[in-house]
Structure formats: C-alpha cells, structure tokens
C-alpha positions in Angstrom: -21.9 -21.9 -1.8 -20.6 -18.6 -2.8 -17.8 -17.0 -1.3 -16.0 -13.6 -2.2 -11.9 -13.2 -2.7 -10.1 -10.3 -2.2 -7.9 -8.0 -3.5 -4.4 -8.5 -4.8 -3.4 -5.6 -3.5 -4.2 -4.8 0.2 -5.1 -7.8 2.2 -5.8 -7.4 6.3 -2.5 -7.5 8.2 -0.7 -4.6 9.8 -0.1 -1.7 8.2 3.7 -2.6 8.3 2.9 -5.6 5.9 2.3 -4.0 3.0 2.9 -6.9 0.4 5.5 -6.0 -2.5 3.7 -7.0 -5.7 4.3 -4.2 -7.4 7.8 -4.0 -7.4 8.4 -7.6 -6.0 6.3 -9.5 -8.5 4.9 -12.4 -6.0 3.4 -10.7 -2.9 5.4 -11.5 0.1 2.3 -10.2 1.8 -0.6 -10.8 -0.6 -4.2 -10.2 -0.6 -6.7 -13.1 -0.1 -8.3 -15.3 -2.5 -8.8 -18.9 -2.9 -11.3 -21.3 -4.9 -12.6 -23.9 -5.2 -10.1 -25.4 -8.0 -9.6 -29.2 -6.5 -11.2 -32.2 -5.6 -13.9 -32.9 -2.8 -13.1 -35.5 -0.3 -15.6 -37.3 2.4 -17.9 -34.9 4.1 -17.5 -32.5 1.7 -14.0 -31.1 2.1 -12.6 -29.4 -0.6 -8.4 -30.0 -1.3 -6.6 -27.6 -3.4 -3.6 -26.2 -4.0 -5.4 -22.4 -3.9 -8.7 -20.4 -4.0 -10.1 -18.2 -6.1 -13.8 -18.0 -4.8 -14.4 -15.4 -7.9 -13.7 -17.7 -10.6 -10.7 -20.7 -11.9 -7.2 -19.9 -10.8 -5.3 -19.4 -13.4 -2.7 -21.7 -12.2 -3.0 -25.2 -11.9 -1.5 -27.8 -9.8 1.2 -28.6 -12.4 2.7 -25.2 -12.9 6.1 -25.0 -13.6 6.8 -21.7 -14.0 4.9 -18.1 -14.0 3.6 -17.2 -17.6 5.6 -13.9 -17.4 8.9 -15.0 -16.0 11.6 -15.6 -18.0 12.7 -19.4 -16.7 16.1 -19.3 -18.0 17.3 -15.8 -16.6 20.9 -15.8 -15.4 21.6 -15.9 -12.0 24.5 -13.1 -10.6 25.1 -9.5 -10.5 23.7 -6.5 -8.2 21.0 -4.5 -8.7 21.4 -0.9 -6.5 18.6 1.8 -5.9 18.4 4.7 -3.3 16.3 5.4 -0.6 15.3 9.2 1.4 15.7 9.8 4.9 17.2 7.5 7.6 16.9 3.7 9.4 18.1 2.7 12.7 16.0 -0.8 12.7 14.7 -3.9 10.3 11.3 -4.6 12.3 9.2 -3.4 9.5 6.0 -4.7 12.1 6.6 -1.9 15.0 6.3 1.8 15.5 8.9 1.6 17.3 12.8 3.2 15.0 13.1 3.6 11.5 12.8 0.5 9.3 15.3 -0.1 6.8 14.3 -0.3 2.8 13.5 -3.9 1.7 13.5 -5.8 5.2 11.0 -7.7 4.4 12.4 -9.2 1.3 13.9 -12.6 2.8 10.2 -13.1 4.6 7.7 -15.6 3.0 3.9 -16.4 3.7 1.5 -20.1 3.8 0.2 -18.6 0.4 1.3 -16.5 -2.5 -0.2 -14.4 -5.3 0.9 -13.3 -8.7 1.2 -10.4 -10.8 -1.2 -11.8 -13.2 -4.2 -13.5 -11.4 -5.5 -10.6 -9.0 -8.3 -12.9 -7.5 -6.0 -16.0 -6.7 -4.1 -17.5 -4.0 -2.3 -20.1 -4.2 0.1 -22.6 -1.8 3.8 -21.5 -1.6 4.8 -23.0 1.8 2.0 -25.9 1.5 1.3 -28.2 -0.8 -2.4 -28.4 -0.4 -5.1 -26.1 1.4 -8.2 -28.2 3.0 -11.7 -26.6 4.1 -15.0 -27.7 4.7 -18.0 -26.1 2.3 -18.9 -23.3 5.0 -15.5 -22.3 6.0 -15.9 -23.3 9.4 -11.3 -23.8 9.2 -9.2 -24.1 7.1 -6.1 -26.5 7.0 -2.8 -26.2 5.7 -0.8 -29.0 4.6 3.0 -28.0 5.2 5.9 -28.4 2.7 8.8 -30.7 5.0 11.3 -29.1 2.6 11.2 -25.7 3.9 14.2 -24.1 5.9 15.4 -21.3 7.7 18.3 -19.2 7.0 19.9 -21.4 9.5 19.5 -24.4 8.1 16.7 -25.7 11.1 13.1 -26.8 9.4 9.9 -24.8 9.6 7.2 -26.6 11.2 4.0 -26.0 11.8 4.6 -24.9 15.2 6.6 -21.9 14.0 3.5 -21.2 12.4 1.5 -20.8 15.1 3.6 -19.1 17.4 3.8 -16.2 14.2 0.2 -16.1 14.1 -0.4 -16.2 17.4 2.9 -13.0 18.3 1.0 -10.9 15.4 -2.5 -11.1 16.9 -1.2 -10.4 20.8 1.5 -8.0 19.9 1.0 -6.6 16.2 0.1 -2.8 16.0 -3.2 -2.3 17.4 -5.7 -1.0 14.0 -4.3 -4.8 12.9 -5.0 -6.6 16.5 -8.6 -4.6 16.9 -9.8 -6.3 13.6 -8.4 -9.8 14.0 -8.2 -10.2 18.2 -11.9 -12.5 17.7 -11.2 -13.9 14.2 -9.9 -17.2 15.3 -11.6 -19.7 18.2 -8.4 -21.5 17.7 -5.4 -22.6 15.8 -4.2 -26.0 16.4 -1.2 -28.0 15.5 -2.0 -31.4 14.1 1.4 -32.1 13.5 4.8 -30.8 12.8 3.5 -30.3 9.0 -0.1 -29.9 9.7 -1.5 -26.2 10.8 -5.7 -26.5 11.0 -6.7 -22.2 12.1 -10.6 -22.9 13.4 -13.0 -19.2 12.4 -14.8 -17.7 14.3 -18.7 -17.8 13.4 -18.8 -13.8 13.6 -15.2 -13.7 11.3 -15.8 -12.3 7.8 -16.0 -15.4 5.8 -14.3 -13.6 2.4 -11.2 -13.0 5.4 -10.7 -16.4 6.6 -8.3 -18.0 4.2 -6.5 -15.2 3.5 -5.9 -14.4 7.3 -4.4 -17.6 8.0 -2.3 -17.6 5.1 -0.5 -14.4 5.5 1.3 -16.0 8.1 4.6 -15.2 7.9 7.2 -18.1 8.4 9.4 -16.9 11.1 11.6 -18.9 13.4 9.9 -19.6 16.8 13.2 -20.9 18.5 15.2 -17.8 17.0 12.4 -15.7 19.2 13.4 -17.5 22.1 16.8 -17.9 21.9 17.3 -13.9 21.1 14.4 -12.4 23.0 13.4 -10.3 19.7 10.0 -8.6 20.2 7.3 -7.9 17.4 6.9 -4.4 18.7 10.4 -3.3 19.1 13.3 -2.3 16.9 16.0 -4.7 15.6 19.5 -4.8 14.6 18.4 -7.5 12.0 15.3 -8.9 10.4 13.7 -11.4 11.8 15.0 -15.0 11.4 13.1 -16.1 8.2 13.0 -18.6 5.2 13.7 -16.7 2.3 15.4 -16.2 -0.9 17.4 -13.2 0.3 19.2 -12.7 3.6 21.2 -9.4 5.0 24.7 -8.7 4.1 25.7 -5.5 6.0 24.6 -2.4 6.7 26.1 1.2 7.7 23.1 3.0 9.6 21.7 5.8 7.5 24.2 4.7 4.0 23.6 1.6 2.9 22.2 -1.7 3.3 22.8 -4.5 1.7 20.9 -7.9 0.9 22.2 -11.2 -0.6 20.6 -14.2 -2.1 20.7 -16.9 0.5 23.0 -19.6 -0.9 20.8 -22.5 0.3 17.3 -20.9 -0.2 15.3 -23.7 0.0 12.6 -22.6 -2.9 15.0 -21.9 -5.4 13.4 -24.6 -7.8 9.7 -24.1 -6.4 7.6 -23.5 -9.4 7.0 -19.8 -8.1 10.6 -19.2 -8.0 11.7 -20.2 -11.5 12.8 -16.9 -13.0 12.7 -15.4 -9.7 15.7 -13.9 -6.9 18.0 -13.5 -9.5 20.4 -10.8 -8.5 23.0 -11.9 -6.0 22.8 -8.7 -3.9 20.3 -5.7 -3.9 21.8 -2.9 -2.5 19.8 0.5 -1.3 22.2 3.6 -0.6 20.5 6.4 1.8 20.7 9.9 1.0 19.6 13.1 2.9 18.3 15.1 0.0 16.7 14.0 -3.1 19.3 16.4 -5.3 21.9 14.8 -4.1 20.0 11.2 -4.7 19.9 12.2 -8.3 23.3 13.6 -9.2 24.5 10.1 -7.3 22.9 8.5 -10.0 23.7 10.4 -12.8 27.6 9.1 -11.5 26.4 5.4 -11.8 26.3 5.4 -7.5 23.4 3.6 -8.2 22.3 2.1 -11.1 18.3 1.8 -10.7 16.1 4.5 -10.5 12.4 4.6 -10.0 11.5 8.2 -10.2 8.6 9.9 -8.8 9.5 13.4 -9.3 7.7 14.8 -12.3 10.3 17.3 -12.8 13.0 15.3 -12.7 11.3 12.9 -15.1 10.3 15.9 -17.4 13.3 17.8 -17.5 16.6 15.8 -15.6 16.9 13.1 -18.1 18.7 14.6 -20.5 22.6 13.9 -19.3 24.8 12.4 -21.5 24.4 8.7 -20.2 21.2 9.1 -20.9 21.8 10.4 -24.6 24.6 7.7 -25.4 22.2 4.7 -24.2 24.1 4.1 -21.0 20.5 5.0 -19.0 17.3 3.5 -20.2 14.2 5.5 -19.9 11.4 2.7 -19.0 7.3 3.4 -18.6 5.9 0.3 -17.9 1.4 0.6 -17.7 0.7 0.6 -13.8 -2.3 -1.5 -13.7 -2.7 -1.1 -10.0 -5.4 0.9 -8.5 -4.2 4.1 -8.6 -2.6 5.4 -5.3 -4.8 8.8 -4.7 -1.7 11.0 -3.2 -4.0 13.7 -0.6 -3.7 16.0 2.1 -5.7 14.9 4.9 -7.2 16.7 7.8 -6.8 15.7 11.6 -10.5 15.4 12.1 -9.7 15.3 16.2 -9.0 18.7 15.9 -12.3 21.1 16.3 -12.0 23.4 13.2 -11.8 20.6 11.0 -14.6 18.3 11.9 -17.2 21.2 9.9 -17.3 19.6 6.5 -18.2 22.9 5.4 -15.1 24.4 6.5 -13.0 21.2 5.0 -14.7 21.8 1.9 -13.6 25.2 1.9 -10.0 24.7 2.7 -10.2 21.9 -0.6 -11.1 25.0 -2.7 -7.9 26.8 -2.3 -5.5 23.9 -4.0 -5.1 24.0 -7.8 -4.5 20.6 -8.9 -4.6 22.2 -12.2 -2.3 25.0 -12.3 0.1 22.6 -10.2 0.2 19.6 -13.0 1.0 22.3 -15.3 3.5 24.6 -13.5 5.0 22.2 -11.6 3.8 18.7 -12.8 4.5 19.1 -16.1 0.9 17.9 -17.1 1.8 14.6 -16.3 -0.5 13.5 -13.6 -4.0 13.3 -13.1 -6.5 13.9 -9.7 -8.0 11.1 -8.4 -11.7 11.6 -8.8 -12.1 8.4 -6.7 -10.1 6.1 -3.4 -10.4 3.5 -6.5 -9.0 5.8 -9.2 -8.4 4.1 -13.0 -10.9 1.3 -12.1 -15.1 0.7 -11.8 -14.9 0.3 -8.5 -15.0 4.1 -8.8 -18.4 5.7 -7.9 -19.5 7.8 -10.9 -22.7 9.8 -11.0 -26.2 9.8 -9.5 -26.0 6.8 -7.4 -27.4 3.2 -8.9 -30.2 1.1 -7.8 -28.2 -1.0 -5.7 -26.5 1.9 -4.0 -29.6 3.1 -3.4 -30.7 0.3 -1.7 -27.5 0.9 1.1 -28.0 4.4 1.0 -31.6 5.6 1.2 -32.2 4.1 5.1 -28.9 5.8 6.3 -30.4 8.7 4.9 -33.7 8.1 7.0 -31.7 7.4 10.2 -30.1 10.9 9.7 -26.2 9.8 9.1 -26.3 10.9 5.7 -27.5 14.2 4.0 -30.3 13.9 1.4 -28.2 15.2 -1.5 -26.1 11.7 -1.3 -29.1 10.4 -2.7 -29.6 13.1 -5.9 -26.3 14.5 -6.3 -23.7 13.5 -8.7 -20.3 12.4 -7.4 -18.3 15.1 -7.1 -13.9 15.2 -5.8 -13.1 19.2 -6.2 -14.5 21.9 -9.0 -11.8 22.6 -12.0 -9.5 25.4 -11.8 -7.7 28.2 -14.3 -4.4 25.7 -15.3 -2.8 29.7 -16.3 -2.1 30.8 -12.8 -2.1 29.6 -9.3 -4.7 31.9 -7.0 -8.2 30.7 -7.4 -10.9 33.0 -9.5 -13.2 35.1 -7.7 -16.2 32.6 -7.7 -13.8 29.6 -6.0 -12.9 32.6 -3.5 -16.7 33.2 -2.8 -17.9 29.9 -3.0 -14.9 28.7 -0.3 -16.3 31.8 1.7 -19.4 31.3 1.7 -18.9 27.7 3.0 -17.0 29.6 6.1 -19.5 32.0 6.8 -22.4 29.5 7.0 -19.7 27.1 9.6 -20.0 30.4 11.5 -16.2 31.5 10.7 -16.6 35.5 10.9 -14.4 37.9 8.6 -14.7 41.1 10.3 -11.3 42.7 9.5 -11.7 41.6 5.4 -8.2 39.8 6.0 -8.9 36.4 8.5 -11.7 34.5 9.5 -12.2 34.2 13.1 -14.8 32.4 15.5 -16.5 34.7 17.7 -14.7 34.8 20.1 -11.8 36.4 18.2 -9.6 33.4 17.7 -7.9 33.0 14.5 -8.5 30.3 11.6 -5.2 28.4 11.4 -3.7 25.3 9.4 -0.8 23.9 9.9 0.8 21.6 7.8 3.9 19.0 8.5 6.0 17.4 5.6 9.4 15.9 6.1 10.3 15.8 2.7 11.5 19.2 0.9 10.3 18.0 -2.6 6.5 18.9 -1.6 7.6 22.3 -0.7 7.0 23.7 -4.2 3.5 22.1 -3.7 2.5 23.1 -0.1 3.9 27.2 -0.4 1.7 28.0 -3.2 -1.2 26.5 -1.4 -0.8 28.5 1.3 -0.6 31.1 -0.3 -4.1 30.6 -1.5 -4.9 29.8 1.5 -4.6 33.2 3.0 -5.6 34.9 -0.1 -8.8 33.0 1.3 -8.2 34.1 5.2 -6.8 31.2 6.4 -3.6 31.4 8.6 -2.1 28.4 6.9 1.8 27.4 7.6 3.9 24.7 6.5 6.2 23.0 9.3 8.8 21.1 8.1 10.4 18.7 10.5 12.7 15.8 10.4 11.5 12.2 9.4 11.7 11.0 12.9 9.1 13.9 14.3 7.4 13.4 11.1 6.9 9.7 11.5 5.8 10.5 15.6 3.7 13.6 15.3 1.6 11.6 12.7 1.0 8.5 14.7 0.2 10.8 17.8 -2.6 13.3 16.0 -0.5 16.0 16.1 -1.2 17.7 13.1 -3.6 19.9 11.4 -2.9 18.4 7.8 -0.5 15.9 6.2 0.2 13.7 3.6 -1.5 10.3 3.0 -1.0 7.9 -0.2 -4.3 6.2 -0.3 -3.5 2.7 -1.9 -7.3 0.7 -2.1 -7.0 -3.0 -3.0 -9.1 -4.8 -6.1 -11.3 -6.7 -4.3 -11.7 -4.5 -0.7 -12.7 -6.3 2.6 -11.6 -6.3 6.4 -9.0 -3.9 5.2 -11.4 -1.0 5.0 -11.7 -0.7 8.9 -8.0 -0.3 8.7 -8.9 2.5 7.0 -12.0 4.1 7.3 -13.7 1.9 10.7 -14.2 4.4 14.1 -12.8 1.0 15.8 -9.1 2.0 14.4 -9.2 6.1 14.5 -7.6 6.8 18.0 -4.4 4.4 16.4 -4.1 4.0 12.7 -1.3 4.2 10.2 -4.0 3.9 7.8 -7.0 6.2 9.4 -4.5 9.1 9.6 -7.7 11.4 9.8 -9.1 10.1 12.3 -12.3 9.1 10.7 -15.1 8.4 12.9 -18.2 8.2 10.3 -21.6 5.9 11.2 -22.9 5.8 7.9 -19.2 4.6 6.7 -19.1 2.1 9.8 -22.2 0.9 8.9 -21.2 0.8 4.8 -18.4 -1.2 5.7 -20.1 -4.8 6.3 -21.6 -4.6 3.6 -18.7 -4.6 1.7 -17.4 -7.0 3.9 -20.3 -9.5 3.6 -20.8 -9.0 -0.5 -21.5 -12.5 -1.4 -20.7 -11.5 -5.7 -18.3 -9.1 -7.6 -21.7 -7.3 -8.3 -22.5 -7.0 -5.0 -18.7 -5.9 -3.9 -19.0 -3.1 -6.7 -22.0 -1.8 -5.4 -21.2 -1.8 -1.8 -18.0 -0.1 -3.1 -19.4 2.3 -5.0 -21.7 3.2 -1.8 -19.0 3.7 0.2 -16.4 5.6 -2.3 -19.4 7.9 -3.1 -20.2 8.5 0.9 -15.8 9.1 1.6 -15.6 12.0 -1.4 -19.0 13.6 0.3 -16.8 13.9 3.7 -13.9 16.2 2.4 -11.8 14.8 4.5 -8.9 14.1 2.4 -8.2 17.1 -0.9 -7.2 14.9 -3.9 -3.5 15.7 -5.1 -2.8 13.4 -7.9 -1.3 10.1 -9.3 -0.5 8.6 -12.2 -0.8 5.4 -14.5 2.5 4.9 -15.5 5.6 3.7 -13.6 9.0 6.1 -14.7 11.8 3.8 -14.6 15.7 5.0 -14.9 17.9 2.1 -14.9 21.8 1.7 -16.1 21.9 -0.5 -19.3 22.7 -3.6 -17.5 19.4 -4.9 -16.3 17.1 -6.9 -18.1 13.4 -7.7 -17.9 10.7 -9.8 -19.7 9.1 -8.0 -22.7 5.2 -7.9 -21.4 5.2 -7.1 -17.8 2.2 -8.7 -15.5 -0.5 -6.1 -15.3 0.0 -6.4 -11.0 3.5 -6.7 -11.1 6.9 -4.4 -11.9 8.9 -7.1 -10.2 12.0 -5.5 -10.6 13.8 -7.5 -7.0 12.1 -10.6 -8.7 12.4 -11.3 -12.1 14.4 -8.8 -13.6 17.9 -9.8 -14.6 21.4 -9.0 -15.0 23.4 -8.9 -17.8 26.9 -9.3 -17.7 27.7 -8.9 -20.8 26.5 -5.1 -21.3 27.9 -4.8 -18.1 30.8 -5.7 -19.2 30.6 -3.4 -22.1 29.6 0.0 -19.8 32.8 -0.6 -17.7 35.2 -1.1 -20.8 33.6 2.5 -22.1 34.1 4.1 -18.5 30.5 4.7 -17.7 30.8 2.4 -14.9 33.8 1.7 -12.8 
C-alpha cells in the first residue's frame, strides 16, 4: 500500500499553530509524515518509531543526535531579539487579545520533524507508533518519562482531552476540517493513546493529525478554568524545554530553560535549548527597534527590511566586528508576500476588474527604488520549488483540468495559455507605460466600469470605483502610497488606512477591508491544509482564506491533491491547482526572497552547514561566553 506524507512546513492544525522550523529547528508543530521504517507484527501491523510514506526516514531508531547539531554546545547565556506592535495574552490558539512572541516555545507534540528530512515524522513523546496496513488508527505508545513543568506526568489521558479541546473549541477553518476526522480516540492506558479514522478522513492526514497533539496538562485546565478560545495571563501548562520568566505587557517578555525539562537528554534534544533565557523586547516603531539594537538592547536581529539591510549596516559595531552580518540559504518554499482582495465585497469578485487593479503595482520599479534589487516576485504560491506550475499545462494537468472546463468552472484559455503572475514593468520609474494603462482599462471597460469624466471610473449608476487599503505597520507605507498613486493615475479612488494592530488584527478577521496584506507560506508536500486556505468550507472564517475564496473548480482541485497516492501525482494535482489560483487574480504578487538576513552581536554561535528546513536559532544556536566576555571588556556591551 501506498500512502502520501506531507509537508514539513504547514501541516493541518489551526492557523495559530504554525510550527517553528524555521527558526526553531525541530517543529513544535510539524507537518505530517510517517513510513513504513519498522517491523510488521501479527495481522499486519506495522511498529515504528516514525513514517515517511515517501521514502526511508532518514533517522533510525538508534539516533543519538541530529546530523546538524552541534552535541557538545555549551549550555548558558541569553539570546534577546525584538518584536513590533503589542501583547496582552500567551494563548497563541484564540482570536481572542494579542499573543505574545514565542508562547509556544515550552509546548511539545506525539511527533517531531527535522530541519533536514522534509518528508519524515518521527516519535518525540512516544517511543513507538503502531498502525494497521490501511490506516484504519493509529496507536501511540507513550514515553512514562515525560513531565510537566510542575513536575506531575503526562498521560495519555492528557492527550486526549488536548485533542479532544482543539477539535470542539479550536478556531473554526481548523474545527470545519477535522470536526468528522476521528470515530474515536480511546485510552488504552495511562501510556497507551489508540485515535480510530474515519473512513471518509484523508488518509495522507491521519498520522499526522493525531500526532500534532500538543501535550498540555488536563488537570491544570481544570484546576484554573483556562479556555482554548480565550486570552491568558500565561501559556498553557506544558512539557517543555522552556518555561515563562516574566513579562511587562507591551516591553518585554521573558522565557527560561526549565531546570528539570524532562527531554533534555532525548536524542532530539542533544544540541538543542541551549540558551538559559530568550528574551523578546517590544517596540512601537521599527526605527526605534533598530537604533535599540545598534546600542546592543538587543543583541539578535533578523531583518526583513531591505533598506535597512542595504544601507543601515554600516555603524561602527558593525565595522569593528562587534555585529555579524549572516545570510544563511532559505530553503523553505518561498513565502509569496501579496495584497489580497476581500472577494465579499461586489467590485472585487469581477476578475477583470482584479486583474486590472494588479496592473497598477510595479514590483519592478519598487525592488529597485525601494528594495534595493534584492527581492524577487513570486511567479507561483510554491515560489523557488517544482511544485510551481510553469507553462502550457501537462498531460496530467490536463487530465484534472479539461472536465472542469466542460462543466463551465473554468475558462477555456486554462487549458492553452501559459502561466502567467503579472506582465513586467519599466524598473526606471514608478507610473505604469501607456499600454499597462490601456490594457488595465480596457479590462474595466469590458467589467462595465464607465469613465465618463476622463478622471474615475464609475458604474452606471454614478458611483465611484474605490479601494481601500488597511496596514498597521508604517514600514509598507513607502510601498502602498506609490501604488495608489498609480492607482488613480488609472481612475481608481484608492486610499491607504492605517490603523492600530488591534483594529488591524479585527477588521481582517471580520471582512472589513477592501485589500490587505497576506504572507502566503505553502508547505512541501500540501494536503488538508489547502482548505484552510483556498476550500469555500473556511471563507466566511479564515486566518488563512483572508479573501474570501469561494472557487468550485479550486474546491473540486483540492481532493485531488488531497487523495494523490505518489509525489508525481501530488505535483501534478499541485500544479493544477497553483496554475487555476494565479488565473483568479485574487491575490497581486509583492515579493520574497531566498535568503535569511541575519544581524546578531558577536556572541552567538551556530553550526557551520545549517539544515536546508531549519534556521534554528532558539534551538541550536549557542552562546559564547568567552567573546562575550571579550565585547563587555571593550565596552560594546555593558
């Protein structure tokens, strides 16, 4: 039997639970996979200590430590960073407040991935996985070592009563896609958690479903009458390596490895949790973030500002030594940064008139005048990857495509065209050239706009064409004005509104908008996760579906992506569907790129080859005292 993993990156679970590969190194929240690397018992049931249905795991049984860790880092120090805006709660699972950076860092899952295996899974909090050969459950068999910050032992009831809090009180895209995925989840005993699929459950899902569970305390529920779906003064009572310190609301926070973490010699920890506090300060303004650093505030930066990178690094701690200047490969999919329309709102459900609007940004003139040429535009939701759909569509794409064609969901040209993101622009100055200007007029004259004054387009009935766009942060403000500017160079009433995180944060979880940001972040291997995103089922209530995507041809894409029984399949199906989401115009590609820029004080330390999945700085980068030491003697640091 054949069965499909997933992606590293983006497994289902709410939308709060983004796992920290990136910059944790071992995904607190990590995509599925599992295989079938271990031995089959009676009946045909497969024990393991993970699954990777694509392939071996790279990890065996006997591991003693990660291949890109460095086992013998020292333990001690801090490790400081910065953070925008405000918190006022550490329940990273609700809409409900503000959470605070990092509050899911002392949480741990059943299963774990690594920064170097993107298709496996492997047992963190068990020490075997069992299933049968169709899937039909899947059993975990429970560590008895594990603990809770408070020193009480996780059980496999705590287990269930996580699983069972996420899928009745999780946010609602997450509950709408799991509600029927289980017919039940049984406790065989205290160490023994069996979770029973449902026959209609995507089987590539199953494992990985169960084993995000996260390993929270059922009694600490109970005894403090915390809810999933509110805000909290503290996280949630939890067994891992790092625990809360203090906090001042809106300043700081700080976290503190957990003197009796109970995985501290667990293969997957060796070279792991080595700073003795991570500390985030808050700042208002991102100028004020910067000079705070340039005083040694804060002593690790990870930039994202091109300007800044391009033209702020140049202070004298930077020139002495004192600041490294680090660009380690991002081999993540690329997060496509995009403005994206409300598509609940009338004017904007013409793809025409989307279209259109897409024409007035100039990526290029803004990654030269403003970028400093140092990001690209994602010509994909996959960008830097082949799951990007390129060209005329292939046989196989065919295959999904051609009968929603017939059926009248799709336009012919899907089948003929080329893919296609947004047409290139003059890089020398911002407005676009007279031929963008027709073209993008054109488009609004056949969606029946009118432009009867020469200076707005109007319906007929005389109402005005206007877009309005919210951002909280002042950094995109350079971006946005010059955009609107084109915007009604083109006829468009366009404004930018720019309101505080909080409204921010509101207005885009209630639909009301015209345009906003969205980071579009697609895993390696996608699967349930793409209702989260794309599926009509989660578009009245999404953090994900921002735009309100209804789409039947992309509802009806989805499965098949869902049911791909090979990597060759899952490209395809991919492909179909990436090639189908550029055709709607619903999102206007702004840019990304394929490095991480890194700014850190010279007193951290990390392995020499990074994991192509994993940054890992909170994980298994180091402190050294010595250099330290040094910096502090010289009066860079106090």
């Amino acid at each position: 039997m054949t069965k499909a993993k997933t992606a590293t990156r983006a497994a289902v679970s709410d939308a709060p639970m983004r796992n920290m590969l990136k910059w944790s190194g071992l995904a607190l929240i990590s995509a599925m996979a599992v295989g079938f690397a271990g031995q089959v018992k009676a009946q045909d049931v497969i024990v393991s200590h993970g699954y990777s249905s694509f392939g071996e795991l790279k990890y065996g049984p006997d591991i003693k430590h990660l291949d890109y860790v460095n086992p013998d880092a020292p333990k001690g120090g801090e490790i400081s960073t910065w953070s925008l805006g405000t918190f006022d709660s550490f329940n990273q699972y609700a809409r409900d407040g503000n959470p605070a950076a990092l509050n899911t860092i002392g949480s741990e899952r059943i299963l774990t991935s690594t920064g170097d295996d993107p298709y496996g899974m492997y047992c963190y909090l068990c020490t075997t996985l069992e299933y049968d050969k169709d899937l039909t459950y899947v059993q975990f068999n429970l560590r008895e070592d594990v603990r809770f910050w408070d020193g009480t032992q996780l059980t496999a009831h705590d287990l269930k009563f996580t699983n069972e809090l996420f899928r009745t009180k999780g946010i609602p895209e997450y509950r709408r896609i799991v509600e029927n995925f289980f017919e039940k989840v049984e406790v065989i005993d205290d160490f023994t958690i069996k979770f029973y699929f449902n026959p209609e459950s995507s089987v590539r899902d199953r494992v990985s479903i169960a084993g995000i569970t996260p390993s929270f305390s059922k009694k600490w529920f109970e005894e403090t009458g915390a809810q999933l779906d509110k805000a909290t003064d503290a996280p949630f009572m939890s067994t891992g390596p790092y625990v809360l310190d203090s906090f001042d609301y809106n300043r700081q926070v700080v976290y503190r490895r957990h003197d009796d973490f109970w995985g501290k010699d667990h293969p997957f920890s060796v070279g792991h949790y080595n700073f003795d506090t991570i500390r985030t300060e808050y700042f208002a303004d991102r100028t004020a973030a910067f000079e705070a650093f340039k005083t040694g505030a804060y002593l690790f930066k990870a930039e994202s500002d091109p300007k800044d990178w391009a033209t702020g690094y140049n202070f004298e701690n930077v020139k002495n030594g004192a600041v490294k200047l680090d660009t380690p490969v991002d081999g993540t999919v690329g997060q496509a940064l995009s403005f994206v329309f409300n598509l609940d709102r009338t004017p904007w459900q013409d793809v025409r008139v989307r279209e259109a609007v897409g024409l007035a940004f100039n990526f290029e003139w803004s990654n030269k005048a403003l970028f400093y040429d140092l990001f690209e535009r994602p010509d994909s939701f996959w960008p830097n990857t082949d799951l990007a759909a390129t060209g005329t569509p292939s046989e196989g794409e065919m295959a999904i495509l051609k009968p929603l064609v017939e059926e009248g969901l799709l336009p012919e040209s899907i089948l003929t065209d080329e893919v296609t993101t947004q047409v290139e622009q003059d890089a020398e100055k911002n407005r676009p050239s007279r031929r963008v200007l027709r073209q993008a007029s054109k488009l609004l004259d056949e969606a029946g706009w009118e432009f009867p004054d020469g200076k707005q387009f109007r319906e007929k009935d005389g109402e005005v064409l206007k877009l309005n766009i919210i951002q909280f942060n002042p950094l995109y403000d350079r971006v946005v004005n010059p955009y609107i500017e084109n915007l009604k160079a083109l006829g468009i009433d366009a404004n930018l509104e720019r309101i505080d995180r909080a409204q921010y944060i509101e207005r885009r979880r209630g639909g009301d908008f015209d345009m906003t940001n969205q980071g579009f972040q697609m895993p390696f291997e996608p699967s349930l996760g793409m209702e989260q995103w794309f599926s009509s089922k989660t578009a009245d209530n999404s953090s994900r579906n921002l735009m309100r995507l209804r789409d039947p041809a992309v509802d009806r894409i989805i499965p098949a992506i869902v049911d791909a029984q090979s990597l060759d399949d899952l490209k395809t199906a991919v492909h179909a569907l990436d090639r189908v989401l550029l055709s709607l115009r619903f999102a206007i590609p702004q840019w990304y790129k394929k490095e991480n820029w890194l700014a850190y004080y010279d007193v951290y330390r990390r392995p020499a080859e990074l994991p192509p999945l994993a940054v890992g700085v909170y994980d298994f980068w180091w402190y050294d005292q010595e250099a330290a030491d040094k910096l502090k003697a010289s009066g860079v640091l106090r």
